[in-house]
Structure formats: structure tokens, C-alpha cells
C-alpha positions in Angstrom: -36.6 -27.3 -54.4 -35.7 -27.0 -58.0 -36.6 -23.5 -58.3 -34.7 -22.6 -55.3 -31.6 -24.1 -56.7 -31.8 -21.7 -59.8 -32.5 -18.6 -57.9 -29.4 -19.3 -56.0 -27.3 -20.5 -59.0 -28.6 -17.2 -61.2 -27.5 -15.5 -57.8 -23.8 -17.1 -57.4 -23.5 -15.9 -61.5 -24.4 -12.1 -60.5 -21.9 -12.4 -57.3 -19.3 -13.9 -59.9 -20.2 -11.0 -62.8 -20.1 -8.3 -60.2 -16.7 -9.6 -58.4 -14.9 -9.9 -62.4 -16.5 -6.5 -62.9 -14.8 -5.1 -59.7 -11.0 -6.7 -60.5 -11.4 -9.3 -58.2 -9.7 -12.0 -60.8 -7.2 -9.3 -61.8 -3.3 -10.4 -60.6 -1.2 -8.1 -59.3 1.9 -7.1 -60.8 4.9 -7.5 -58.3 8.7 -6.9 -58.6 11.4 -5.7 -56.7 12.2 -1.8 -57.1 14.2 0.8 -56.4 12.0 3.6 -54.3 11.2 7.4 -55.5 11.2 10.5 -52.7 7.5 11.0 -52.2 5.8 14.0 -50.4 2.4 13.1 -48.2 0.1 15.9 -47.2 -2.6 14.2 -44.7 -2.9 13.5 -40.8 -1.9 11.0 -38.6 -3.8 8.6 -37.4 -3.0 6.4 -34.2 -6.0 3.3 -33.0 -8.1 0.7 -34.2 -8.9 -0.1 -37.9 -12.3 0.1 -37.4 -12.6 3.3 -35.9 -14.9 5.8 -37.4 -12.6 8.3 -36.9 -9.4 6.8 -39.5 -13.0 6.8 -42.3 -13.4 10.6 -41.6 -9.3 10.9 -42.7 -10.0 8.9 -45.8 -12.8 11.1 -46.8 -11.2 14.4 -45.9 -8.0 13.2 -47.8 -10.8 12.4 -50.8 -12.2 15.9 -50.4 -9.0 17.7 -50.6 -8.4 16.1 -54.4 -12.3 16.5 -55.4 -12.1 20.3 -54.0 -8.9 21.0 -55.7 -7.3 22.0 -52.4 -3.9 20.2 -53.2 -3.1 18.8 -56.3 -2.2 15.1 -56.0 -3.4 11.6 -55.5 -4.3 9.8 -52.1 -2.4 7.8 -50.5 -1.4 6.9 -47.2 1.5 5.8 -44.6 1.1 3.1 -42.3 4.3 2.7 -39.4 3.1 -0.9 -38.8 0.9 -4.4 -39.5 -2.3 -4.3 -37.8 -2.8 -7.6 -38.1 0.3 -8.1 -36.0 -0.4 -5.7 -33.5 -3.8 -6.6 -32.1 -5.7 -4.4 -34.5 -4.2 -1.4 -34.0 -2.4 0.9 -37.0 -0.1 4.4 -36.5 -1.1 5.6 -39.6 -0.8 9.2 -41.9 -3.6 9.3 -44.3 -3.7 11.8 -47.3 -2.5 13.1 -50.2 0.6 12.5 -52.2 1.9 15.4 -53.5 4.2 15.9 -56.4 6.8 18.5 -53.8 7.4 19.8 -50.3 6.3 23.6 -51.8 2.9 23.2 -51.4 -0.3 25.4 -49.6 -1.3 22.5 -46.6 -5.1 22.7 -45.9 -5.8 23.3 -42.3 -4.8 20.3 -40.2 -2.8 19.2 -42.7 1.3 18.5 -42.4 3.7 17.3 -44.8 5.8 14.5 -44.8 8.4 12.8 -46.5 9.2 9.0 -47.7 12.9 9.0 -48.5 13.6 7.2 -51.7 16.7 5.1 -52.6 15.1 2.3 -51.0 14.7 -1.4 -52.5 11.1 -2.1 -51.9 8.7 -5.0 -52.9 5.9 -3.7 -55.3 3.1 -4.0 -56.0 0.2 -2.8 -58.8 -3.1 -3.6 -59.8 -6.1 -2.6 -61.5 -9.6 -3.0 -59.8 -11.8 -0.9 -57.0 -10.5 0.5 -54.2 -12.5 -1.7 -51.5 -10.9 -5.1 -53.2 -7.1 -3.2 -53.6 -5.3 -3.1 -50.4 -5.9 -6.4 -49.5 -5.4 -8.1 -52.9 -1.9 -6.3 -53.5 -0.7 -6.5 -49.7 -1.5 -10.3 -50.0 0.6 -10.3 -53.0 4.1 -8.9 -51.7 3.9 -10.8 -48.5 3.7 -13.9 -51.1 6.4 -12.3 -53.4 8.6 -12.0 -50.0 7.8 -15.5 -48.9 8.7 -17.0 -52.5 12.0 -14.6 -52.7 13.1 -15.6 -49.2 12.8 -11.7 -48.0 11.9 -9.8 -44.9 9.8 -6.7 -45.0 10.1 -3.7 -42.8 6.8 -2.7 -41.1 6.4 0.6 -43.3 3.9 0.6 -46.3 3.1 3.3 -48.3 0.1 3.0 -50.5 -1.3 5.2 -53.6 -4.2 5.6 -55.8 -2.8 6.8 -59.0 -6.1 6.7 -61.1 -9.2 5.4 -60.4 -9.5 1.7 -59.6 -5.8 1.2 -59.7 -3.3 1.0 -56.7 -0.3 0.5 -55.5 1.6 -0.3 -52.6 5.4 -0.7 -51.7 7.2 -2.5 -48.6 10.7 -1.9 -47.6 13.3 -4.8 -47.9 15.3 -5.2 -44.9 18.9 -4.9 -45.1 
């Protein structure tokens, strides 16, 4: 019994390790900011969260940086809360790109987030599997605390590797 307990305690210490290593203690910054024009090269995406078919996006959008075939960093629309709406998510999944002038890969279309917005946002350093949730969890707390109401638009970015960041709309 007693050498059971260690193997799981020197396991709980590896999970704990491995979760720090990953950003998983990391806070997210959050403030209240004024939103910048941003260009999105991807493809829409309309069903479940789970479907196979919203992965294949996120790798294609992955590929496009790796292969050079737009210069930019990934990021993604979403046009509502999935957790409100039974699971599904209207989605556009891609690339944001630094202006409208750009060569679209095939299947590709551009579109545009106007900016002038006040939007709740958030950053944070860690890996991309822990990200979304950590820093969507954090504005809907920031928007709780502040007494606010969010639109259901989100626009998320990768900006360098194992950081993020996403920002809501305030509504007026």
C-alpha cells in the first residue's frame, strides 16, 4: 500500500511539473482596449466543435504559415458561443494577415474585423491546447467583475509560439 502511494504521489509531481511547464499556472493579462482593423485569410466553418472537419481547417491554416503561402499568424473568427448554442460554432479559421493585398491560397477568402471597437482582452503565455480556454475564462470573469456584456464575436491570435490572445466586443 505504501509503495502505491509513492508511485502515485511521484506521478501527481510529474502531472504538476508538466502542467507549470505548459503555462497552466500562468495568469492572463486582461484590460479593456480599443480594437485594431485586422485582415483574416482562412475558411468558414459552420457545425460541431468536435467535428473532424473544423481540425482539418486548423491544420491547413497551420500549413499555410509553415509553407510560407501567406505571411502572417493564425488566428480565427468565431460569430458565436458554443457553449450557448448546443455545441455548435459558425466559425472562419486562418490566417491573420498584416493587409487586404495579399495572394489567397486556393479555398481561401479574406475577411475583415473592423477596428475602433472597445473590446475586453486578453493575453497570455503558455501552449496552445491550454490557451483558448484559460484566456476566454478570463474576460468572461473580467466582464462579470466590470459589470459588462460581451457581444458573441471573438477573434483569437497566435502571435508567437505558446502565446495568445483573444478579444470580445463590449456592447454598447
Amino acid at each position: 500500500m505504501k509503495k502505491l502511494f509513492y508511485i502515485l504521489a511521484a506521478f501527481g509531481v510529474v502531472l504538476l511539473v508538466l502542467y507549470t511547464f505548459l503555462g497552466g499556472f500562468t495568469a492572463p493579462e486582461v484590460k479593456m482596449a480599443t480594437s485594431e482593423t485586422m485582415y483574416v485569410a482562412g475558411q468558414a466553418y459552420t457545425g460541431s466543435v468536435e467535428d473532424e472537419q473544423m481540425s482539418k481547417l486548423f491544420m491547413r491554416a497551420a500549413e499555410v504559415v509553415d509553407k510560407k503561402e501567406l505571411e502572417g499568424t493564425l488566428g480565427n473568427i468565431y460569430y458565436n458561443d458554443p457553449d450557448k448554442s448546443g455545441d455548435s460554432i459558425r466559425a472562419f479559421i486562418g490566417v491573420i494577415v498584416p493587409n487586404a493585398d495579399v495572394k489567397l491560397p486556393e479555398g481561401y477568402e479574406l475577411r475583415t474585423v473592423a477596428g475602433g471597437k472597445k473590446v475586453v482582452r486578453a493575453e497570455a503565455e503558455g501552449n496552445m491546447a491550454l490557451l483558448p480556454r484559460k484566456l476566454y475564462k478570463a474576460i468572461y470573469d473580467y466582464a462579470e467583475e466590470e459589470n459588462l456584456k460581451l457581444e458573441d464575436f471573438y477573434v483569437e491570435w497566435f502571435p508567437a509560439q505558446d502565446r495568445g490572445v483573444v478579444e470580445v466586443p463590449v456592447k454598447q
